[in-house]
C-alpha positions, 0 to 999 in steps of 0.5 A, a space after each residue: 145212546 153214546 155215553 162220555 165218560 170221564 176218569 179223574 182223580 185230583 191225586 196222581 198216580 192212582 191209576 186213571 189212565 191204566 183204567 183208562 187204556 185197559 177198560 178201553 181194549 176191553 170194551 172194544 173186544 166186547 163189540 163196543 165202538 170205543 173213543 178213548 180221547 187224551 186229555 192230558 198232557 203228559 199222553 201216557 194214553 196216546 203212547 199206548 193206543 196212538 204209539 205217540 203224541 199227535 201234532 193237534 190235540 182235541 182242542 185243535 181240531 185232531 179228529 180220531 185215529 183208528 188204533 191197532 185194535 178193531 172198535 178202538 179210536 184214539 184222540 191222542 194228545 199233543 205237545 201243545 196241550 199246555 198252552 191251549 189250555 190257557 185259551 180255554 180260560 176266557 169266555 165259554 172255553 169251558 165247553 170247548 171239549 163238550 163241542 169239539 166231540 159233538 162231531 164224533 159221539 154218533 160213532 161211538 158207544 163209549 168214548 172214555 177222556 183220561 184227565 190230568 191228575 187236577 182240577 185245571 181247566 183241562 178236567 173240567 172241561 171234560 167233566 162239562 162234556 161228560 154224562 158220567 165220572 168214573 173214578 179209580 181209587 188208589 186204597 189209601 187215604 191221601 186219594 180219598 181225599 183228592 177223590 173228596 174234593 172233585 166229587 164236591 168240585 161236580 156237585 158246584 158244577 151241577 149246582 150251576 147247571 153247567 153240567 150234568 155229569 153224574 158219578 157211574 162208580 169207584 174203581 179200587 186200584 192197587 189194591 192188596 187184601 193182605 194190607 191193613 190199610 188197604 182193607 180199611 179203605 175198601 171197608 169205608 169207600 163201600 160203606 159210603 157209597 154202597 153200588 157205586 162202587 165197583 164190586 172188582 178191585 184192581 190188584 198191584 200188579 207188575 203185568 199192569 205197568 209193563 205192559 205199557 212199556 211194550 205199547 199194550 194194553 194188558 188184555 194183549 200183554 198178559 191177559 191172564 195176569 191178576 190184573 188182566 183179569 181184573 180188567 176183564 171184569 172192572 170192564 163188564 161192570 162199566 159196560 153194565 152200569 153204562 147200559 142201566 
């Protein structure tokens, strides 16, 4: 069974599409068939795996283009992604993801929406197309409470019956044991919620925002790096959790 999975946290810079790009070269190197779709407007994921922004985003019709990893496709975003939000507004445009990737969920195992960091009608429709949420977390208060809020956000949603998407797990990100803090939020995120969340933290790392700028996921930039490691494992906790 294909699973939709969509990364969001309401707060920025928390790691979503680093999560995003690395769990998907992973999973594609694991066999897996991989959709990575880009749902947001600022296309850091298209500017890995698509090498740019596409002319058409999901929304108008872009069908899914092979990246230069084997198993892995991307829906890139587009410079247009904006505007056609603001057609999503009327009438059912709330399930226009949900719809434009009927097409293509047959052909994959795994198909991962990176959001933007909010609770426009952007995220919100991914999580109506989706079947589970996974949610990296920066280990510092001000994103546990952005992570409060869309979690209460799928709940309303769930209330009305619009969606079915249920949380798969927490990823700890820019993690450092040697900080406080950070050894706080872990301490409380686990007591909450217990499996849900994800036994790998994902540590700071400076392999992890380099390898962007090269146009690479870390398993090809530096795979051996705390955070390529990191990744490998974060991606065999998602492919399990997805097969339970």
């Amino acid at each position: 069974m294909t699973r939709v999975v969509a990364v969001s946290n309401q707060k920025g810079g928390v790691g979503k599409t680093t999560s995003v790009v690395n769990l998907a070269g992973y999973c594609a190197l694991a066999g897996k068939r991989v959709l990575v779709v880009d749902n947001d407007p600022q296309g850091n994921a298209s500017s890995v795996l698509a090498q740019g922004l596409g002319d058409k985003s999901v929304y108008s019709g872009q069908a899914p283009i092979q990246s230069r990893m084997s198993g892995l496709a991307v829906i890139p975003a587009s410079r247009d992604l904006n505007e056609r939000e603001r057609s999503l507004s009327g009438g059912d445009g709330r399930l226009s993801l949900r719809r434009a990737l009927a097409p293509y969920v047959a052909s994959f195992d795994i198909i991962l929406i990176d959001c933007p960091p909010n609770l426009s009608l952007l995220p919100i429709n991914a999580l109506l197309a989706a079947d589970r949420l996974l949610l990296p977390l920066q280990c510092e208060y001000f994103a546990m409470e952005g992570m409060a809020q869309l979690l209460a956000f799928m709940e309303d949603l769930r209330d009305e019956q619009t969606a079915a998407v249920e949380l798969l797990g927490i990823l700890l990100t820019m993690h450092d044991a040697g900080h406080p803090l950070c050894r706080q939020v872990e301490t409380d995120i686990r007591a909450h919620f217990g499996e849900r969340t994800f036994a790998t933290t994902i540590p700071r790392d400076v392999s992890l925002a380099a390898a962007p700028s090269h146009g690479q996921t870390i398993g090809e930039y530096e795979p051996l790096s705390p955070g390529g490691i990191a990744y490998l494992a974060a991606a065999k906790e998602l492919i399990d959790g997805l097969e339970r």
